[in-house]
C-alpha positions in Angstrom: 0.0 0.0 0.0 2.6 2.0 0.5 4.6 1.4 -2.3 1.5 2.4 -4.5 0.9 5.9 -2.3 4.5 6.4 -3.5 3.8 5.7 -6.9 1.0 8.2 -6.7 2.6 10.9 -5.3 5.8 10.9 -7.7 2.9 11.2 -10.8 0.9 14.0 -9.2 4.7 16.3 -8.4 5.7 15.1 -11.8 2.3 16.3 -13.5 2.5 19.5 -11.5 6.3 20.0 -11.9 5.2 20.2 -16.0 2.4 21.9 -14.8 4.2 25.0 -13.0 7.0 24.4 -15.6 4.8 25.9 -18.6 2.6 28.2 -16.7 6.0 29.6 -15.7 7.6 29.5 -19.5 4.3 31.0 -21.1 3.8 33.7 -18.3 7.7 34.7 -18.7 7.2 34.8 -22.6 4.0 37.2 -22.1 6.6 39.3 -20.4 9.5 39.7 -22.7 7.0 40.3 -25.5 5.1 42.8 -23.4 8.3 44.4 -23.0 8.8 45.2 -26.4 12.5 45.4 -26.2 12.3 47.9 -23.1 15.7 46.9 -21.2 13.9 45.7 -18.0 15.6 45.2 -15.0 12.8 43.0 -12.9 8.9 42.8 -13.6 6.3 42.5 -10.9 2.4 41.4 -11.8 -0.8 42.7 -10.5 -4.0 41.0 -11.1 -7.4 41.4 -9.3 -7.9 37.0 -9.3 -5.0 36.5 -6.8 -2.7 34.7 -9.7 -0.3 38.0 -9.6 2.3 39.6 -7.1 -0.4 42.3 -6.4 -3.8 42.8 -6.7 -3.5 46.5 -6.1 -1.0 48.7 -8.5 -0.3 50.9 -5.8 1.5 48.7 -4.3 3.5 47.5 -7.4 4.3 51.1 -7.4 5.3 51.2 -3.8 8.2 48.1 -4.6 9.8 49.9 -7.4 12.8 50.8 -6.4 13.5 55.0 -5.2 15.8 57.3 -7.5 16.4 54.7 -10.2 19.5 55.8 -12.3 18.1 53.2 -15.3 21.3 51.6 -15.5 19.6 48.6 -14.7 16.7 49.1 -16.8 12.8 49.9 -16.0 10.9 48.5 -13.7 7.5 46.6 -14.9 4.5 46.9 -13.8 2.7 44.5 -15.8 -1.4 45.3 -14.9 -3.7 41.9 -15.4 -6.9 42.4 -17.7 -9.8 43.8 -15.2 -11.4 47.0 -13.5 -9.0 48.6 -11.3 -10.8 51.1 -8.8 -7.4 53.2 -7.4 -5.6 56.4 -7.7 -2.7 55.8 -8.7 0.2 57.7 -7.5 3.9 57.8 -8.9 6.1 59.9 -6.7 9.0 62.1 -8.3 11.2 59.0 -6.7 9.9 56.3 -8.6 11.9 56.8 -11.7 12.2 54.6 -14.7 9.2 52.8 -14.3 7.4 51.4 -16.8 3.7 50.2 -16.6 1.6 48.3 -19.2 -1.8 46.6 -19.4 -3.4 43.6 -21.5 -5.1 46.5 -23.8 -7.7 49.4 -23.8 -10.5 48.8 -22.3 -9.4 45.4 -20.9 -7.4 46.7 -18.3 -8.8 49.9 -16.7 -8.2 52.0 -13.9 -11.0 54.6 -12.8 -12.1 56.9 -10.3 -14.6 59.7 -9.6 -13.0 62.6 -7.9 -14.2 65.7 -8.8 -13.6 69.7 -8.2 -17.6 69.5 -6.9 -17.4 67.0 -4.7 -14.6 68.6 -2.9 -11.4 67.4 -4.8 -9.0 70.1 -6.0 -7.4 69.9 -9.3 -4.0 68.3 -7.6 -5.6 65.9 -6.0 -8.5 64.8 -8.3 -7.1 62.9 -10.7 -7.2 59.0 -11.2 -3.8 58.5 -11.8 -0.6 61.2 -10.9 2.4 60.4 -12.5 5.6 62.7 -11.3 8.7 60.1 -11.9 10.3 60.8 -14.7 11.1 58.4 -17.6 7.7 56.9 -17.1 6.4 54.8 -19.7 2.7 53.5 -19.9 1.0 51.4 -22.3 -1.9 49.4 -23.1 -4.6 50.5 -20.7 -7.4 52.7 -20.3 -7.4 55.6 -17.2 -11.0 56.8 -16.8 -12.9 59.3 -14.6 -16.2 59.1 -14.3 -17.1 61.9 -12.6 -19.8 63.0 -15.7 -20.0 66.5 -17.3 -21.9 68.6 -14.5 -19.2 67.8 -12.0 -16.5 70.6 -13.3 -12.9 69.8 -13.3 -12.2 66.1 -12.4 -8.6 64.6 -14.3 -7.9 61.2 -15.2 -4.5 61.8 -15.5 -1.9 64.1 -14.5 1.4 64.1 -15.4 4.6 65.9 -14.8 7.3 63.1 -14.9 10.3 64.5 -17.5 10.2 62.2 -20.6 7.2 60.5 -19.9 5.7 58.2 -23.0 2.5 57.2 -22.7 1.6 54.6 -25.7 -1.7 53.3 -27.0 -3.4 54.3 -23.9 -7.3 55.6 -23.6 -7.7 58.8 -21.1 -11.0 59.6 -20.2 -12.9 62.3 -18.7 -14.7 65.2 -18.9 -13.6 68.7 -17.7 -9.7 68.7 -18.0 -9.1 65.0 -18.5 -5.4 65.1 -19.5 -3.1 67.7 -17.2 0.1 68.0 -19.1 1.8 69.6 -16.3 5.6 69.8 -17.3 8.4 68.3 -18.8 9.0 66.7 -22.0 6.2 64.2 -22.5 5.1 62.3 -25.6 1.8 60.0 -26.5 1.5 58.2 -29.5 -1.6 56.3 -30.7 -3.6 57.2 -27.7 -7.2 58.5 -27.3 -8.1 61.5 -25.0 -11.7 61.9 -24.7 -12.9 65.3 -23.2 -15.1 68.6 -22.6 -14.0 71.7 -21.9 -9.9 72.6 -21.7 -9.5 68.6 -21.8 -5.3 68.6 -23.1 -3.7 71.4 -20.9 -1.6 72.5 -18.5 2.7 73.7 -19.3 4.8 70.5 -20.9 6.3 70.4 -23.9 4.4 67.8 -25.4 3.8 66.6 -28.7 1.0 64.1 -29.6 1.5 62.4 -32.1 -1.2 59.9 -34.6 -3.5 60.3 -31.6 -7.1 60.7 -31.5 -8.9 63.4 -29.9 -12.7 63.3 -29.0 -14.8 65.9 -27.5 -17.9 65.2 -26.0 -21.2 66.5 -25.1 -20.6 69.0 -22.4 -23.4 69.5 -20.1 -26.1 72.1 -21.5 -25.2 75.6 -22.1 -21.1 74.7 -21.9 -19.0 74.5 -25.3 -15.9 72.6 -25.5 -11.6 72.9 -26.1 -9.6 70.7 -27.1 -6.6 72.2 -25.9 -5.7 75.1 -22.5 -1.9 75.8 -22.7 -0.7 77.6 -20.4 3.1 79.2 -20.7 3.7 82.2 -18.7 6.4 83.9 -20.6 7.9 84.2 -23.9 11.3 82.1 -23.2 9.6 79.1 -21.9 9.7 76.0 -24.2 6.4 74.8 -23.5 3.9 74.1 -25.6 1.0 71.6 -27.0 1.8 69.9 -30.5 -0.9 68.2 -31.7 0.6 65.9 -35.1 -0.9 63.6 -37.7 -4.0 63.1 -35.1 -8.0 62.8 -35.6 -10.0 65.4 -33.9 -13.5 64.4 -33.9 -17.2 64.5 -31.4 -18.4 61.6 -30.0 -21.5 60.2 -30.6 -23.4 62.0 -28.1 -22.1 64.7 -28.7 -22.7 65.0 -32.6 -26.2 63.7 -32.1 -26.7 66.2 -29.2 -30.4 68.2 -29.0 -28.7 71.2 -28.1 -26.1 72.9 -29.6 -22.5 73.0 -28.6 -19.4 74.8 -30.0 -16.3 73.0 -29.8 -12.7 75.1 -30.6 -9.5 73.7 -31.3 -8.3 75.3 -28.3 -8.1 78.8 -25.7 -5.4 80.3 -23.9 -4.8 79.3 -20.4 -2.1 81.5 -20.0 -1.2 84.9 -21.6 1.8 83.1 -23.9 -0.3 79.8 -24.0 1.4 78.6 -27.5 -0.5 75.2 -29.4 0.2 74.0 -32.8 -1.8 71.8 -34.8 -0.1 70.4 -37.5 -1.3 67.6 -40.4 -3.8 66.6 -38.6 -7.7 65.3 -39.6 -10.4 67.5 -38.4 -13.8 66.9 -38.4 -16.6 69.4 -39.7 -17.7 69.7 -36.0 -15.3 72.8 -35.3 -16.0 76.2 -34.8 -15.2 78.0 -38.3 -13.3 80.4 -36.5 -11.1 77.3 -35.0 -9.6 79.2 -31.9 -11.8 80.7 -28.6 -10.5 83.8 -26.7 -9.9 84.8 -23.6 -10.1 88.2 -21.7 -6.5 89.9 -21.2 -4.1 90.8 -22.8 -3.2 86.8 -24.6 -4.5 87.4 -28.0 -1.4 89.9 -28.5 1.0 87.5 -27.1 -0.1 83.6 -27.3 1.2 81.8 -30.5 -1.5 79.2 -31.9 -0.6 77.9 -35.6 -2.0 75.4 -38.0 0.0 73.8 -40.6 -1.5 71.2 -43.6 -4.1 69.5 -41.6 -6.9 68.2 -43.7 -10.6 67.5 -43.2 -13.9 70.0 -43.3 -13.1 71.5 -40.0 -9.5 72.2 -41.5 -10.8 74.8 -43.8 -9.0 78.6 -42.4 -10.7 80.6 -44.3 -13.1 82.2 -41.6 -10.2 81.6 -38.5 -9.6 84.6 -35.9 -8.0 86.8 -37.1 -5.6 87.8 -34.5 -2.3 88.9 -34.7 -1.0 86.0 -33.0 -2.5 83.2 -34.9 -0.5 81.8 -37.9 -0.8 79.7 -40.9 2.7 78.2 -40.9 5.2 77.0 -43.4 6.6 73.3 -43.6 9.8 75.2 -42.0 8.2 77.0 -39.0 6.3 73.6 -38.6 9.9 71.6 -38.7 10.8 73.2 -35.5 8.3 71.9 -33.4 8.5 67.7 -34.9 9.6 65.1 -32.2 12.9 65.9 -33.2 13.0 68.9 -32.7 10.8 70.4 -30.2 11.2 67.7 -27.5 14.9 66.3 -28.5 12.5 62.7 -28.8 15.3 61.5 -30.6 18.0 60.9 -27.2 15.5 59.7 -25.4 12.2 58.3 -27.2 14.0 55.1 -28.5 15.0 53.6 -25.4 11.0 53.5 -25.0 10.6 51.2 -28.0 7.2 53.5 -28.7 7.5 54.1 -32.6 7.3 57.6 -33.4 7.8 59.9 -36.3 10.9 62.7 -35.3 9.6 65.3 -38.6 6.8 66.0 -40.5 4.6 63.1 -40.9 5.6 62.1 -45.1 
């Protein structure tokens, strides 16, 4: 009898030993291709059914190592497929981290802080990001907060060269807060009301697409609030080779809305919007104004975009707005305007460094 327990007992390890053995191969495999060739220097799961190291990404965040010089690569945060109800926080020592998810809309994180229900902008956003070279991909960040609730973020971000890669961000009243630094998204979607890109990075989005929705009644929209406070500051929005577009809702809407391309948050707020599709929806006059003295001193250009709400012919007329050349419009390409080129690459994120061919 017990010879035959024996007997037993080595089959079950041995079917369990090949067990393990390829859960372990397939889940390291998942890995190194989610990686994408991002020199990784140890990778940490989290997954709401128990099978990961976490089941909350705050604390994946808390074990990456402080003041990373990247010498050793970033540190993964690879995020399960599911509902993640958190507000993320990534401290300015938490550098070289990189987080990524099974997809958009398969692995989403959300919250419903809001300006009304007491939340100031700092504080309201689902996810802060402040560690710089940040890289996140493949996941949707959502607040919920709704229209009528004012300003409520789903991200903010002021981590220096910051890539965030087909990624969804989702809100209302300022959904994305591009706070500073040099930041970059490629292939993302921002959805958003009223002043939903702003804040003072030097940012370029890039083959992105935008969508404004139905704002609550008697509100209009923006696509874009920049807001640099003086002439020698880089900063500035750069929106290239994207889709700007309504969303359902909001192109069937009973009531009518006006959407601009963007107002000035600050009296040098500069934004350039450059071979980029946009939709019929857009104010003919393309930009809103503000009161002050901006309209004499913020820069916002168009160069070669294309589609019905492209059409300049009936634009403001200010001083400060411009019609560019395919030289003005060099200077503020990947390359160029946010050096992508020595520091983009170790990202593995594709991008184009000039004007989109």
């Amino acid at each position: 009898m017990f010879r035959i327990s024996t007997l037993y007992l080595i089959i079950i390890i041995s079917v369990f030993s090949d067990f393990f053995a390829s859960r372990t191969a397939i889940s390291k495999s998942i890995l190194q291709h989610d990686a994408d060739g991002v020199k990784i220097r140890a990778t940490v799961t989290v997954s709401k059914n128990g099978f990961g190291n976490f089941s909350r990404i705050n604390d994946a965040v808390a074990m990456a190592p402080n003041n990373s010089n990247g010498d050793e690569g970033f540190f993964h945060i690879k995020i399960m497929e599911g509902e993640y109800e958190e507000y993320i926080k990534i401290d300015q020592n938490k550098r070289y981290l990189m987080m990524s998810g099974a997809g958009i809309n398969r692995t989403i994180i959300t919250g419903n802080h809001s300006y009304e229900d007491g939340w100031g902008i700092d504080v309201s956003a689902t996810f802060i990001a402040s560690g710089s070279h940040f890289i996140c991909k493949h996941l949707t960040i959502r607040n919920t907060a709704g229209p009528t609730k004012g300003q409520a973020l789903a991200l903010m971000c002021s981590g220096d060269l910051s890539v965030f890669y087909n990624c969804s961000i989702e809100g209302y009243q300022d959904t994305l807060w591009v706070r500073s630094g040099k930041q970059f998204y490629r292939e993302c979607d921002v959805y958003g009301t009223i002043d939903f890109i702003f804040g003072n990075a030097v940012v370029v989005l890039q083959k992105c697409n935008l969508y404004a929705r139905r704002p609550s009644k008697g509100n209009g929209n923006e696509i874009t609030a920049q807001g640099r406070t003086n002439p020698k500051d880089q900063s500035g929005i750069v929106i290239q080779g994207c889709a700007i577009k309504p969303t359902y809702d909001l192109a069937r809407s009973n009531y009518t809305v006006k959407t601009y391309l963007g107002r000035p948050w600050k009296n040098y707020s500069r934004t350039i919007i450059m071979q980029t599709y946009i939709d019929g929806f857009i104010e003919p006059a393309g930009w809103d104004k503000s009161s002050g003295e901006a309209l004499k001193t913020l820069y916002f250009a168009e160069y070669n975009n294309s589609g019905t709400g492209s059409n300049t012919t009936n634009r403001v007329t200010w001083p400060s707005y411009h019609i560019i050349s395919a030289t003005i419009a060099s200077n503020f390409t990947v390359s160029s305007f946010i050096d992508g080129d020595s520091w983009i690459p170790q990202t593995k994120v594709p991008y184009i460094g000039g004007l989109v061919p």
